[in-house]
N, C-alpha and C positions, 0 to 999 in steps of 0.2 A: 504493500500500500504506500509504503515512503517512498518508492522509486515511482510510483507510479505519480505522485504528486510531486516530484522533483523534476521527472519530464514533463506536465503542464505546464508546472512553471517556466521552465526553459522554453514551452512553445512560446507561450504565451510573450514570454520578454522579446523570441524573434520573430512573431510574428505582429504585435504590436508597439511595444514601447521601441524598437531600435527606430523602423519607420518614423513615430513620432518626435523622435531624437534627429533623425535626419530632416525632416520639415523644421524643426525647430535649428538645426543650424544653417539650413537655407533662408530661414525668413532675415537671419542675421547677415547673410549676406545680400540679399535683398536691399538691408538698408543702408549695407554700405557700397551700394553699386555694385557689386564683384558676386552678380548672380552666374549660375550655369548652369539653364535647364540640364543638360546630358545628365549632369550628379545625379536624377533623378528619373532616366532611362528606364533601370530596371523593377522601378516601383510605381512604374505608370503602366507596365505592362501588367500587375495582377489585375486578376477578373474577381477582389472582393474589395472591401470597402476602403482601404486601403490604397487601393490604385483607383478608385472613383476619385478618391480625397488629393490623391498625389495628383491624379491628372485637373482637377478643377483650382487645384494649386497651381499650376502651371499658368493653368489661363489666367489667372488675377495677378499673377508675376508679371505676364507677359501685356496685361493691362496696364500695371503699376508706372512700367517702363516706359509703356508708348506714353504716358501722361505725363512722365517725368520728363521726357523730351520734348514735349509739344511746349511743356512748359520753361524748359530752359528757352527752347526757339522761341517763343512770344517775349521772354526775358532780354533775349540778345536784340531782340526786333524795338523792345519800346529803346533799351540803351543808345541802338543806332539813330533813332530821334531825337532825343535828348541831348546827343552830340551834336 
């Protein structure tokens, strides 16, 4: 019975807490610019919750970015006026 609850638990921490430990050190680089979707290749491929959450993650990264640029470009565009 002990071994039997010491591999749950091992599922359990690889199949959820590392993924969430890998989202959480990507949303840190998110903020500091130095994202890379690929990091995150092989956890967009599972077909459970898991790779829904990784892949739905991607796409609001991949939103974060285009807004974070649009906004530098509007930035550099009023600075070029102001000059």
């Amino acid at each position: 019975m002990k071994r039997l609850i010491i591999f749950a638990a091992l599922t359990i921490s690889h199949q959820i807490n590392q993924p969430l430990i890998l989202l959480a050190d990507e949303l840190k680089h998110i903020q500091e610019n130095n994202f890379n979707p690929s990091t995150l290749d092989k956890l967009t491929k599972r077909q459970d919750e898991m790779g829904y959450l990784a892949r739905e993650y991607l796409q609001m990264a991949s939103a974060v970015q285009n807004r974070q640029a649009m906004l530098q470009q509007e930035a550099e565009e009023i600075r070029g006026k102001i000059r």
